[in-house]
N, CA, C and O of each residue as an XYZ file, in Angstrom:
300
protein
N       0.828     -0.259    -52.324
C      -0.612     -0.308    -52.454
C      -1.208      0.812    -51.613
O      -0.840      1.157    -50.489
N      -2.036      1.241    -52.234
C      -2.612      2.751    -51.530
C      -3.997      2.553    -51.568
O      -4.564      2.614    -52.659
N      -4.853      2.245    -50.183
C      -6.101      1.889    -50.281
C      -7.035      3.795    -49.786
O      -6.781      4.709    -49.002
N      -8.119      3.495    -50.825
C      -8.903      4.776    -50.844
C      -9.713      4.404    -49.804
O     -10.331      3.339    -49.837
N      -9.797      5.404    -48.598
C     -10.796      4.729    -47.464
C     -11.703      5.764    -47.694
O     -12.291      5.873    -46.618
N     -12.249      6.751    -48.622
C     -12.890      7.340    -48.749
C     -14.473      6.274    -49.296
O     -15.571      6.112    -48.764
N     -13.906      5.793    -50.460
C     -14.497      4.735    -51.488
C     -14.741      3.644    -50.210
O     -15.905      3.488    -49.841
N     -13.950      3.089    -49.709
C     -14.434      2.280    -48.519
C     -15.304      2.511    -47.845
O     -16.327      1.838    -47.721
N     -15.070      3.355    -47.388
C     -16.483      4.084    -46.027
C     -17.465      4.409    -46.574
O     -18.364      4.952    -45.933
N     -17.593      4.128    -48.145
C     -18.686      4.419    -48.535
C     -19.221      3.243    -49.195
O     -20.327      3.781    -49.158
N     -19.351      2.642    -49.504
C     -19.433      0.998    -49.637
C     -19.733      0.618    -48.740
O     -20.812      0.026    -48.776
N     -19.033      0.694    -47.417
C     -19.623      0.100    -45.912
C     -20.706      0.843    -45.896
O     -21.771      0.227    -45.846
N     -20.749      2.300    -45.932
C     -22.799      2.806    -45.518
C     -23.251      2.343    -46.354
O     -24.290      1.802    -45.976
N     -23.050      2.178    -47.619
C     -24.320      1.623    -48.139
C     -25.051      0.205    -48.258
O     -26.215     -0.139    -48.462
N     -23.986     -0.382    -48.064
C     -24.161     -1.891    -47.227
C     -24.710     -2.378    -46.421
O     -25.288     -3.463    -46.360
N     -24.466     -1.052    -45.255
C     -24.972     -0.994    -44.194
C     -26.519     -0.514    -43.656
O     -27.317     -0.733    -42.744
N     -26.362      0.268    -44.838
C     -28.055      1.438    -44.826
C     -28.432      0.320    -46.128
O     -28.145      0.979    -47.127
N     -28.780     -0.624    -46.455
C     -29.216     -1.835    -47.271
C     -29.558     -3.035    -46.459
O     -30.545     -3.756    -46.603
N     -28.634     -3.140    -45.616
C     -28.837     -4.118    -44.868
C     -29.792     -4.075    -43.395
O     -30.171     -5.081    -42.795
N     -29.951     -3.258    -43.163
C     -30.917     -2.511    -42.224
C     -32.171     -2.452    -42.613
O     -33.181     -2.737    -41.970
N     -31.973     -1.727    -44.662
C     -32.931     -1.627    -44.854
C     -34.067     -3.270    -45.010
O     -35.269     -3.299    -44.747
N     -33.248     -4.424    -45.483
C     -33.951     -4.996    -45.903
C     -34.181     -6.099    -44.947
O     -34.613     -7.193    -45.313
N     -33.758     -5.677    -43.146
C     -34.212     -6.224    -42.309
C     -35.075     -5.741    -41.854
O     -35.653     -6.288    -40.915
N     -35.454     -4.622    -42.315
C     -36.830     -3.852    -41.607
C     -38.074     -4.300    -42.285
O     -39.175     -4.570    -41.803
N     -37.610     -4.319    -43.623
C     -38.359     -4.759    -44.646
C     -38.697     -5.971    -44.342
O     -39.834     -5.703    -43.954
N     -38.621     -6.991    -44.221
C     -38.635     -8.412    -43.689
C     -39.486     -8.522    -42.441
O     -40.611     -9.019    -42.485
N     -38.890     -8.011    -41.221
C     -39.439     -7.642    -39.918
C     -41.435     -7.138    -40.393
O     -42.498     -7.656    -40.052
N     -41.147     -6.066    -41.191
C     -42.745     -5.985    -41.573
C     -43.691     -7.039    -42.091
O     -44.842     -7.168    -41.672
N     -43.142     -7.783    -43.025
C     -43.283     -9.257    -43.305
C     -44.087     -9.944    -42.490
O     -45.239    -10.369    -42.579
N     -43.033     -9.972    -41.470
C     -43.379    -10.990    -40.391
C     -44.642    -10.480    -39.799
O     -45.730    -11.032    -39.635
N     -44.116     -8.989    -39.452
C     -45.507     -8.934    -38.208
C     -46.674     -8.897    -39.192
O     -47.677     -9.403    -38.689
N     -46.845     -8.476    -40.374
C     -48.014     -8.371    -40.952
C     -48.483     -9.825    -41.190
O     -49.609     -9.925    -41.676
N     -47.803    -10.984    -40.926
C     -48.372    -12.347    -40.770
C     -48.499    -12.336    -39.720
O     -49.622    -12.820    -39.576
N     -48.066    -12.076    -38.636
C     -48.562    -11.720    -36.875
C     -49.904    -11.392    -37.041
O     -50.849    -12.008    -36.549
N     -49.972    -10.194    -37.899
C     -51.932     -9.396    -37.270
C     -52.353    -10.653    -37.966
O     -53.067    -11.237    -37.151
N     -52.268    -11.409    -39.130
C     -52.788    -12.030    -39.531
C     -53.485    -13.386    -38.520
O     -54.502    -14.067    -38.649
N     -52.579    -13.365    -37.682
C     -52.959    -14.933    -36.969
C     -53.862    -14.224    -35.893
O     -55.059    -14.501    -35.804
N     -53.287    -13.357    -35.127
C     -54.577    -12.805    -34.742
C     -55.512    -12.310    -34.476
O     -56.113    -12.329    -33.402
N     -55.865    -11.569    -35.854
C     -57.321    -11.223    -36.951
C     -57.837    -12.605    -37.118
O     -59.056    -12.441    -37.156
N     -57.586    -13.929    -37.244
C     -57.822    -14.766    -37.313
C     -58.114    -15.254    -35.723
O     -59.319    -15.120    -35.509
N     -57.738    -15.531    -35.093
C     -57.942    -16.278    -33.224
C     -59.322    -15.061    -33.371
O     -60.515    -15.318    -33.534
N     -58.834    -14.069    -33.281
C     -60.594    -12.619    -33.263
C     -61.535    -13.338    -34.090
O     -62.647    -13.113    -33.612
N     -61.601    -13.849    -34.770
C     -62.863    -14.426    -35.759
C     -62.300    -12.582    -37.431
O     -63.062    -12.041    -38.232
N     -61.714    -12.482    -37.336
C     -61.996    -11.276    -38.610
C     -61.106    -11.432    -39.871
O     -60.692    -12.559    -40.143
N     -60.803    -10.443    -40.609
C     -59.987    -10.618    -41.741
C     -58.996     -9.471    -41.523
O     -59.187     -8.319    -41.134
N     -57.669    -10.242    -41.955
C     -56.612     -9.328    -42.096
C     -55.841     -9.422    -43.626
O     -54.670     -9.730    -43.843
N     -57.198     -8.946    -44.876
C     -56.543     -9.586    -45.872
C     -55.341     -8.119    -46.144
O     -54.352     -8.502    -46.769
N     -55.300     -6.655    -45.798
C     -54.670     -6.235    -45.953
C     -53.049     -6.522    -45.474
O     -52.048     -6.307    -46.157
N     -53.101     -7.018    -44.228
C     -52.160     -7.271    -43.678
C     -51.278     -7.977    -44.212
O     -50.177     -7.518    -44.516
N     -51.690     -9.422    -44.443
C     -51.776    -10.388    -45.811
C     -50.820     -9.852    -46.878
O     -49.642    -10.095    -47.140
N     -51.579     -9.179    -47.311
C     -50.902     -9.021    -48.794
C     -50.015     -8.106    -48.864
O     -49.181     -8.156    -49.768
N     -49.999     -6.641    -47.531
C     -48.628     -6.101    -47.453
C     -47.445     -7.279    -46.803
O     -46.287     -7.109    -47.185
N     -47.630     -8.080    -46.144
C     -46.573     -9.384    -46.072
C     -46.020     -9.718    -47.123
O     -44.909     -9.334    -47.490
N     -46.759    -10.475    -47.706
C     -46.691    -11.006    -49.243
C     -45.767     -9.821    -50.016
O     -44.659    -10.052    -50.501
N     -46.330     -8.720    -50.034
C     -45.489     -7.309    -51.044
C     -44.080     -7.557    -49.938
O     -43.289     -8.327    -50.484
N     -43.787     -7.288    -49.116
C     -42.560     -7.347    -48.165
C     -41.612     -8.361    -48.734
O     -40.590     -8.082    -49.361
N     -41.907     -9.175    -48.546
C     -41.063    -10.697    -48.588
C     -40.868    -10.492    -50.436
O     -39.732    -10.566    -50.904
N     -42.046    -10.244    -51.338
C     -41.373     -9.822    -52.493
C     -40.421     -8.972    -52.400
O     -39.316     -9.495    -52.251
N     -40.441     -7.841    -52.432
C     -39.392     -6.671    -52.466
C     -37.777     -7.459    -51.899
O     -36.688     -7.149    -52.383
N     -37.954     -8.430    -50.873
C     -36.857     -8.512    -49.868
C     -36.152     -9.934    -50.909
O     -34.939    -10.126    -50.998
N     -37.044    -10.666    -51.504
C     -36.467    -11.857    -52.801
C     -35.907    -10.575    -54.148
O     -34.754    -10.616    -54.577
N     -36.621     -9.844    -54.499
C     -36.404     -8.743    -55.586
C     -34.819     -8.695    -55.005
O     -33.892     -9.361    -55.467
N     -34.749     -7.908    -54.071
C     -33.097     -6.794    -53.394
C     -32.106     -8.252    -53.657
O     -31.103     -8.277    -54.372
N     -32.656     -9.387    -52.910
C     -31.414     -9.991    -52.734
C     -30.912    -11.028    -54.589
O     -29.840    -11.417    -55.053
N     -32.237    -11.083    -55.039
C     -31.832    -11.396    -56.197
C     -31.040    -10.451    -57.272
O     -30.222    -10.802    -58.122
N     -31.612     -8.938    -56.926
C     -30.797     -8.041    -57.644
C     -29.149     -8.383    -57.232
O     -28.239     -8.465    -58.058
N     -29.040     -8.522    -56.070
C     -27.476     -8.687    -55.157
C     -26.455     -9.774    -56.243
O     -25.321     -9.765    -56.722
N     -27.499    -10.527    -56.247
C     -26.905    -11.845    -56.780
C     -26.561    -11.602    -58.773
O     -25.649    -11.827    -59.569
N     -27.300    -11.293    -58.778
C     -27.175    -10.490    -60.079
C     -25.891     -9.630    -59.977
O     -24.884    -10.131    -60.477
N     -25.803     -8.672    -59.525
C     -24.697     -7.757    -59.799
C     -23.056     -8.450    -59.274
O     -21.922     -8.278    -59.721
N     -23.628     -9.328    -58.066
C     -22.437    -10.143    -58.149
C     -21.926    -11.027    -59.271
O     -20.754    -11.147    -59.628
N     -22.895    -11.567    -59.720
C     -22.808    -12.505    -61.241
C     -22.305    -12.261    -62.250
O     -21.394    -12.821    -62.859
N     -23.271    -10.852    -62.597
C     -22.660    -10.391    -63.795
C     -21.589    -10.130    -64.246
O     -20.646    -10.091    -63.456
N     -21.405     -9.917    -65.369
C     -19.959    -10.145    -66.223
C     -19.734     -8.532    -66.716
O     -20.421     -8.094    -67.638
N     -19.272     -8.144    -66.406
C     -18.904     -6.465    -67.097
C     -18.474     -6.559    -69.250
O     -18.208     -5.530    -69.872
């Protein structure tokens, strides 16, 4: 058995530069429900904040459902 560690090491970055990515992605999520709470304690509106959350947490259900998908699928 002759393993290609070329093909490996490249599978791991992109795994890796995915998985980073879609903790950053998430992390924004969060804090943009952060300004939200307090834009709110301030008396104001953080509907932008809001709804880039909302877009975050989509994108981050999108990636991992794509995941699940390509694992699924049937060639």
């Amino acid at each position: 058995m002759k393993i290609d560690w070329a093909a490996l090491g490249s599978v791991f970055g992109v795994s890796l530069a995915f998985t980073v990515g879609l903790v950053a992605l998430f992390t924004l999520g969060v804090n943009g429900l952060s300004r939200r709470e307090k834009a709110t304690a301030q008396g104001g509106s953080a509907a932008l904040s809001v709804t880039g959350a909302y877009v975050c947490f989509a994108a981050c259900a999108a990636a991992v459902a794509y995941g699940i998908y390509l694992i699924v699928a049937k060639p």
